[in-house]
C-alpha positions in Angstrom: 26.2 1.0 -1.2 22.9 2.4 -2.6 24.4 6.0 -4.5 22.8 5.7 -8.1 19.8 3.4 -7.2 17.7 6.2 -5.8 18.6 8.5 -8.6 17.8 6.1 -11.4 14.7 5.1 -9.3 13.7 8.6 -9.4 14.1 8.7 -13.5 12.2 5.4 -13.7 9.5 6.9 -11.4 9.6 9.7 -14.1 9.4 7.6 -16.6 6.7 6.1 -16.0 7.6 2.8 -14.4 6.4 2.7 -11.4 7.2 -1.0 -10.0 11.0 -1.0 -11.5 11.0 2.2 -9.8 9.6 0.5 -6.3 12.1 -2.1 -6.4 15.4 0.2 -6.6 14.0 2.5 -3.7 13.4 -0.6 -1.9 17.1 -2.0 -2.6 18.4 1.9 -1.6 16.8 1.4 1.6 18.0 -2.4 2.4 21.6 -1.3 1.6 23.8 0.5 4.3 24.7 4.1 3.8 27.8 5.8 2.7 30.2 6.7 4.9 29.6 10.3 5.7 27.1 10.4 3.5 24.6 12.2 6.1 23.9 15.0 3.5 23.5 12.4 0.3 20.9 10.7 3.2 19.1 13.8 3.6 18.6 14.5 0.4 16.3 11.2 -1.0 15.3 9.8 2.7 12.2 11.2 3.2 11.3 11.5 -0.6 11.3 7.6 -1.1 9.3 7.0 1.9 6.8 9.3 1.0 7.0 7.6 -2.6 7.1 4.3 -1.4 4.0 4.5 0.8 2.1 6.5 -2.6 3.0 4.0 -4.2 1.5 1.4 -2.2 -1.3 3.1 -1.4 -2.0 3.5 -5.4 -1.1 -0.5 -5.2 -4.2 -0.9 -2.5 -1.6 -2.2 0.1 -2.8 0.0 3.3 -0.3 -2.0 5.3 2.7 -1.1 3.4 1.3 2.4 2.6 1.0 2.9 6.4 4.4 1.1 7.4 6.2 3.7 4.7 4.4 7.1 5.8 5.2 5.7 9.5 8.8 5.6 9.1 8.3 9.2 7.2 6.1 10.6 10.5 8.8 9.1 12.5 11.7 11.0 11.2 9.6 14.2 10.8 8.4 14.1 14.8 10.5 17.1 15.5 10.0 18.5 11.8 10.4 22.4 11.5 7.9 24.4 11.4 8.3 25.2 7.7 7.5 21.4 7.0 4.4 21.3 9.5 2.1 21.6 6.3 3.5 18.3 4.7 3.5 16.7 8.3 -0.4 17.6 8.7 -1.2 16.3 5.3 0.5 13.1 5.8 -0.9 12.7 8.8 -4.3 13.3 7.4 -3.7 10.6 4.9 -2.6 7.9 7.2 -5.7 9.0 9.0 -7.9 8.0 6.1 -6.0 4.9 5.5 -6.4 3.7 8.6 -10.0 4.6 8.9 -10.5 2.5 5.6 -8.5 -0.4 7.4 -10.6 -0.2 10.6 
């Protein structure tokens, strides 16, 4: 199970160290959830995609950066309207991305 990798992702992120960082929030995505852990799920989902495709933007991977904010877009489809703001945004940086791909 992936409680703990997120969370000491998140302080390496802090810290500073961005790939050690990348590679636990990669692992806490490969790894199945807990068992009724919906809430736990909620809580760090959508943060490490939107990480993970900064991240790889700031690498110069466009394809990763878009698969990441994809999956984020994806999961906010039906997003409240309270989040609408940080849907547009996103949206308007996978835009640019993918103008700078195409």
């Amino acid at each position: 199970y992936n409680r703990g990798m997120v969370e000491a992702g998140m302080a390496l992120d802090r810290a500073g160290q961005t790939d050690s960082a990348r590679v636990l929030y990669e692992r806490a995505l490969s790894l199945p959830s807990i068992s009724g852990g919906l809430f736990y799920e909620t809580t760090w989902y959508p943060e490490v995609l939107r990480r993970l495709g900064e991240m790889y933007e700031t690498r110069g991977d466009r394809a990763k950066a878009l698969e990441y904010y994809g999956t984020l877009l994806d999961l906010w489809k039906t997003a409240d309207p309270v989040m609408q703001p940080q849907v547009r945004a996103l949206r308007a940086r996978v835009a640019a991305l993918t103008g700078e791909v195409g």
